[in-house]
C-alpha positions in Angstrom: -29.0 15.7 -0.9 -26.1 13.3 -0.2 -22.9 15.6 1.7 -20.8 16.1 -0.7 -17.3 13.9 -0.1 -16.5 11.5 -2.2 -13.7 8.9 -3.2 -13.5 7.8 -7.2 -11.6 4.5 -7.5 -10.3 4.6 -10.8 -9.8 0.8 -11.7 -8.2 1.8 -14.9 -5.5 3.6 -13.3 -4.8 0.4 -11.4 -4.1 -1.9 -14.2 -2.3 1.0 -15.8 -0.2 0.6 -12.6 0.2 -3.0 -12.9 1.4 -3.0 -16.2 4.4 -0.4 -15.3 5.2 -3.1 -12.7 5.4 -6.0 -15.4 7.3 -3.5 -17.6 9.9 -2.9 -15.1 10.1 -6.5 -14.4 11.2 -8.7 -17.4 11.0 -12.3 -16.9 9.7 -12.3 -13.3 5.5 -13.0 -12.4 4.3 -10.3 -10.1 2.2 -10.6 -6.9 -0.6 -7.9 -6.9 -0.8 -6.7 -3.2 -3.7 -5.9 -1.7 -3.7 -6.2 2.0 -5.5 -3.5 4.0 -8.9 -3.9 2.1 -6.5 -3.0 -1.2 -4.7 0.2 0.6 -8.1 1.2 0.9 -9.6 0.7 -2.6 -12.0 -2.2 -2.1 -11.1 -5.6 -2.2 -13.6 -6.4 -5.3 -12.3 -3.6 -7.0 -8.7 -4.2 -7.0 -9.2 -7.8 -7.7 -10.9 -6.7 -10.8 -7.9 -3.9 -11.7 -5.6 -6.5 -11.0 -6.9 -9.6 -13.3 -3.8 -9.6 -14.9 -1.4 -10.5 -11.8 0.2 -13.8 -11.5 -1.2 -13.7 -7.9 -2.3 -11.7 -5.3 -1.0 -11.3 -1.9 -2.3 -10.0 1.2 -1.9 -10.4 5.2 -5.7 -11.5 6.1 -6.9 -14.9 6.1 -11.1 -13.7 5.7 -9.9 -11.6 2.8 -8.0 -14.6 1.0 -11.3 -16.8 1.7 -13.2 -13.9 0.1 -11.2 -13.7 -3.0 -11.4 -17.2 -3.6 -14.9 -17.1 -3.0 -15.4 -14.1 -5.6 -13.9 -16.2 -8.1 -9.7 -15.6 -8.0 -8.3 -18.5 -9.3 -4.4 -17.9 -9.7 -2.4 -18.0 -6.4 -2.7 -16.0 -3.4 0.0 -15.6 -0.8 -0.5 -15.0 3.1 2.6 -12.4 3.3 2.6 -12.5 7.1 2.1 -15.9 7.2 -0.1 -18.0 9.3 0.0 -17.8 13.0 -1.8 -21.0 14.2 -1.8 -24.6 13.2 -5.5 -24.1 12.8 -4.7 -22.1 9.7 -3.5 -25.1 7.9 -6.9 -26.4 7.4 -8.1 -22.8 5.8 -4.7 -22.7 3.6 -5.6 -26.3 2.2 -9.5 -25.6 2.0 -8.7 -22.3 0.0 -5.7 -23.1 -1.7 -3.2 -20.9 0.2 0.3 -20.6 -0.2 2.4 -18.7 2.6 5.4 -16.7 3.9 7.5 -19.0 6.5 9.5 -17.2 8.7 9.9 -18.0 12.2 10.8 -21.6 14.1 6.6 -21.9 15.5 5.6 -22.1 12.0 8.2 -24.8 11.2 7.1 -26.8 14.4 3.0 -26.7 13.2 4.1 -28.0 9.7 6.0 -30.9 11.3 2.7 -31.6 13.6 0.2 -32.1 11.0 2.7 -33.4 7.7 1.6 -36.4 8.5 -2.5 -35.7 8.2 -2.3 -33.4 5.8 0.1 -35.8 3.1 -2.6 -38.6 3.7 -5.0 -36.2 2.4 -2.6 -35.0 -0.9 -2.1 -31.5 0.3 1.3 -29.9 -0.5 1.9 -26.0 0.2 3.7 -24.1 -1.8 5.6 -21.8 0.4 8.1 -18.8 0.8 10.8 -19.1 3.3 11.5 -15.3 4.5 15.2 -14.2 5.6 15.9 -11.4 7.7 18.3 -9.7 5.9 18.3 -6.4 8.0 14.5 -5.0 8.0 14.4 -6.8 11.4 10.8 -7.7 11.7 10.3 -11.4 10.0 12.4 -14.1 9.0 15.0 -16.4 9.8 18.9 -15.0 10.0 21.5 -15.6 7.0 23.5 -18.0 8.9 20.2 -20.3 9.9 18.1 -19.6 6.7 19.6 -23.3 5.3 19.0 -25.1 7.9 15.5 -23.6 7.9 15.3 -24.9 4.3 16.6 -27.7 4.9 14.1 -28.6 7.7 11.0 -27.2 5.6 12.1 -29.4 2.6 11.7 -32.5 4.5 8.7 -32.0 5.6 6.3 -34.1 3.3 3.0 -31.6 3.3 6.1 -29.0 1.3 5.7 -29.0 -2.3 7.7 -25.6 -3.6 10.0 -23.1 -1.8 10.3 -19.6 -2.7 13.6 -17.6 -1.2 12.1 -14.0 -0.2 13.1 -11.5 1.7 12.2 -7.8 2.3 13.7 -4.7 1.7 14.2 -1.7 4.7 15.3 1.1 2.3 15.1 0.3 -1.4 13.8 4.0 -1.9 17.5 5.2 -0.6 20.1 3.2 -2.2 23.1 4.9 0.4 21.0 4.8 3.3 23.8 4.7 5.9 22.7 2.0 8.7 21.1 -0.6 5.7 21.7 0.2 2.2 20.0 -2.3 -0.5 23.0 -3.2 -1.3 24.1 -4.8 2.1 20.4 -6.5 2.7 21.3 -7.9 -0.9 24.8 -9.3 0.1 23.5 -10.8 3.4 20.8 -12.9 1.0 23.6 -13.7 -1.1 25.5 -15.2 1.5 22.6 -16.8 2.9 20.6 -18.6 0.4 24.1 -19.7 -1.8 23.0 -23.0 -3.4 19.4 -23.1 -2.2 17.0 -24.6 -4.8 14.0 -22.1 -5.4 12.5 -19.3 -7.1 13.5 -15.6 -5.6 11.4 -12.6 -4.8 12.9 -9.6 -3.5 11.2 -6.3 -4.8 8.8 -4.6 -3.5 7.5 -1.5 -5.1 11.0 0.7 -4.4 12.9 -2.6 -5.9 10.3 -2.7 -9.0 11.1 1.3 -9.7 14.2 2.2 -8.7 16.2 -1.1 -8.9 15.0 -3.2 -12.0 18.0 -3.5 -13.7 20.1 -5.1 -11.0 17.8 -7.3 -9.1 17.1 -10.6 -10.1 13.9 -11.9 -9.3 11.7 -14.5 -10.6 8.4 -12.6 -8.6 8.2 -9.1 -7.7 5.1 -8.2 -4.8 4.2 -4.4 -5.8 2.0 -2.4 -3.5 1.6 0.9 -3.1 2.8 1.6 -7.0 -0.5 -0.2 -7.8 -2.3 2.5 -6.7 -0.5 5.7 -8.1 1.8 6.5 -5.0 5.8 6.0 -4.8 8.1 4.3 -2.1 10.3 7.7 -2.6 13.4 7.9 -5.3 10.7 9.9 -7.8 7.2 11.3 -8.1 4.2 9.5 -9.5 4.1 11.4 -12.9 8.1 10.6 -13.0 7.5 6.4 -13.0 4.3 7.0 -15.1 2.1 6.1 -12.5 -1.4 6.7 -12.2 -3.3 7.7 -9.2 -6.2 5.3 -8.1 -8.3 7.3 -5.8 -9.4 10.6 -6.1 -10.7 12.1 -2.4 -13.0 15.3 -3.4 -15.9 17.7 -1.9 -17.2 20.9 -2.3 -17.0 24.2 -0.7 -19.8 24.2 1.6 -19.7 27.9 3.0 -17.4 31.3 2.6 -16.5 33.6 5.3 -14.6 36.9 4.4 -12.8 37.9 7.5 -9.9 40.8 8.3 -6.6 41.1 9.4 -6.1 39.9 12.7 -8.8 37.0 12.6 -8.3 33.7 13.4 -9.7 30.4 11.7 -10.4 27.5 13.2 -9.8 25.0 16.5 -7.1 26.6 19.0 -6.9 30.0 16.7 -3.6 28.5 15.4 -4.3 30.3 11.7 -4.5 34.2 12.1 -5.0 36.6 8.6 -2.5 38.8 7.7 -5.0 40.7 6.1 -8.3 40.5 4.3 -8.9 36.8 3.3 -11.8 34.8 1.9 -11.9 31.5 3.6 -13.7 28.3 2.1 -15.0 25.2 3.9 -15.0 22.3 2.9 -17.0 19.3 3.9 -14.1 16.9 4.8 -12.3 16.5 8.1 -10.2 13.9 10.0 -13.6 12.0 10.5 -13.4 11.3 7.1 -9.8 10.1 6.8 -8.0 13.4 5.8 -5.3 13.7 8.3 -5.7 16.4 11.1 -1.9 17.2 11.8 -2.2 18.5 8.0 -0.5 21.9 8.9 -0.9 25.6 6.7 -0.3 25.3 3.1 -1.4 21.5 2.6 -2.0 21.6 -1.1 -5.7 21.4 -2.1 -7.2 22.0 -5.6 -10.4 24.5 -6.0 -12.3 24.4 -9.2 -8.3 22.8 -10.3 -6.9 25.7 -8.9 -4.0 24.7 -6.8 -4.4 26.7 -2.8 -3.5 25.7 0.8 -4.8 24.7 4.4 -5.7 28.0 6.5 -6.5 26.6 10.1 -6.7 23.3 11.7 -8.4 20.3 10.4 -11.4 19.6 12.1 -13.9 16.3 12.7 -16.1 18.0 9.9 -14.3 20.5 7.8 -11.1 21.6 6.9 -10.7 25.4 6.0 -8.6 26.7 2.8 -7.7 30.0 1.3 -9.7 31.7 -1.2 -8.0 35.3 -1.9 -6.6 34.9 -5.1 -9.7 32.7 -6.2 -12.5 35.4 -6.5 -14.5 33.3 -8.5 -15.1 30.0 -6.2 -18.3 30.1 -4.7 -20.6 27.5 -2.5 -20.6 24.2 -4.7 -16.9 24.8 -6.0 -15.3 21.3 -6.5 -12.1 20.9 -4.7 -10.0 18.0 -4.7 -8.2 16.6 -1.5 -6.0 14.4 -3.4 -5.8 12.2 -6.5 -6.1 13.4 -10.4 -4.7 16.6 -10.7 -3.2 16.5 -7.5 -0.7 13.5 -6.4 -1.5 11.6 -2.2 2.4 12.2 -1.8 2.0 15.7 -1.8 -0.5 15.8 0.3 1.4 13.1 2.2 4.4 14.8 2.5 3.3 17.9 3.2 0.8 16.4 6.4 4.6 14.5 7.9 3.3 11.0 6.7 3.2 9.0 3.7 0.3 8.0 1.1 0.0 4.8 2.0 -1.2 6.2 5.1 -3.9 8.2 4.2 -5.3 5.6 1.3 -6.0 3.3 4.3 -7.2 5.7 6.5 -10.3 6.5 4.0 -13.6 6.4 6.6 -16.0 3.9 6.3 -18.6 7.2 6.3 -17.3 8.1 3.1 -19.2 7.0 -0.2 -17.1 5.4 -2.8 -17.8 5.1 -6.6 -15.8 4.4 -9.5 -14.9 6.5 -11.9 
């Protein structure tokens, strides 16, 4: 028989998620994003869970071809852009539009206006401002002349005004609250012409009443984890992956004894240990220290030694009646990724895309 991991995708879940997002968003379209193979869901499978998104956006060109060519219609958007003037020719074959955010970009629409209007191709595209995040985009105080210079070209048909927020989960964050990256787009795009999108998943949940935005791009809501500012169950979110296995072996050991790589667990006293067939070679993260939440049979228990490439190791003493083939669940239903997440230093996003390939996936 088959080892026993497994991840569910729960599609349902997804457009459950979706539909908080539109909820939460009153008069603006939403982008569905699915970058990273859909945080690690399947690209097919989120397409499917997101049929009811005004578009979808990702970051990889072979993954927009592949939507297209399993039927997506509706817009998709490139959200890093594209980073070549070859990629012109695959956002006009495909129907692409894209994120603009940096002078090169500008320079390669200029080039090839001219043999891409002879053709009829016009690209709908979203001019990005740096308004503190610091990665992408074009400064306040150059964004309209940026505009201005991407509206002449003739291969432009719309401009969206986006930008990114750093810390929408923590309205007073004190080096870039929301509320300054907000101002600085203010000031920046006053009188521009053009739609607006702003939120990501933290400016969908936590800041729907104040921002004004005509599309919203959600992400890791979609798939039943939170930016921060309030737990899952809180938002009504519902997780999209469940991670489970089975205990595989039981070893009853005495004070004193150590489990695991490096020793680092030792008993206090008499303990039942379970393993379970899951390990950092299957995604789970190995810096997951002692008391990790993990459910047995639903029962809620910890981590008891290090994670391994195979196996992870949990405590069984107040469960007498788990035995070899107990189900246990890593994270998903009954059992939220940002507690695992949070508990292991990192975040959920993190360990959703860190699923192995090695591990089978179904839906469910």
């Amino acid at each position: 028989m088959p080892r026993p991991i497994v991840a569910t995708i729960h599609v349902d879940s997804i457009k459950h998620n979706l539909a908080v997002a539109k909820q939460r968003s009153p008069g603006a379209k939403a982008w569905g994003v699915l970058k990273a193979n859909g945080y690690g869901h399947g690209l097919e499978r989120v397409m499917r869970g997101l049929a009811e998104a005004d578009g979808l956006a990702l970051v990889e060109f072979d993954n927009a071809v592949r939507l297209r060519e399993m039927g997506w219609k509706k817009p998709i958007l490139l959200l890093e852009g594209f980073f070549g003037p070859a990629d012109l020719k695959t956002m006009a074959g495909y129907d692409l539009q894209s994120a603009v955010h940096c002078t090169e970009q500008l320079e390669w629409l200029e080039a090839a206006q001219e043999s891409l209007s002879a053709r009829g191709i016009k690209f709908d595209l979203h001019l990005k401002m740096n308004t503190g995040m610091n990665r992408l985009g074009f400064m306040p105080d150059a964004y309209a002349a940026a505009h201005a210079r991407l509206s002449a070209i003739s291969c432009v048909g719309s401009i969206t005004l986006m930008t990114h927020f750093a810390n929408a989960d923590d309205v007073d964050h004190p080096l870039m609250p929301i509320t300054e990256q907000i101002r600085r787009f203010e000031l920046g795009a006053a009188g521009l012409p053009g739609l607006r999108s702003l939120s990501n998943s933290a400016g969908v949940l936590l800041h729907h009443d104040t921002l004004r935005n005509d599309w919203v791009r959600p992400g890791i809501m979609l798939y039943g984890g939170t930016p921060g500012g309030g737990t899952a169950e809180e938002f009504g979110l519902q997780p999209a992956m469940t991670l489970s296995s089975e205990l595989i072996g039981i070893q009853d050991i005495a004070a004193g004894d150590a489990v695991g790589y490096g020793s680092r667990f030792q008993a206090e006293g008499p303990m039942r240990i379970g393993v379970v067939a899951c390990g950092y070679a299957d995604g789970y993260p190995r810096h997951a220290p002692l008391g990790t939440p993990v459910l047995v049979d639903g029962v809620k228990t910890r981590l008891a030694g290090r994670v391994s490439m195979d196996m992870l190791t949990v405590d069984l003493t107040d469960l007498p009646s788990a035995r070899v083939g107990s189900k246990v669940t890593l994270w998903g239903r009954g059992l939220p990724i940002d507690d695992v997440a949070e508990s292991a230093g990192t975040i959920g996003y993190e360990l959703m895309c860190a699923l192995a390939q090695r591990v089978p996936v179904v839906e469910g």
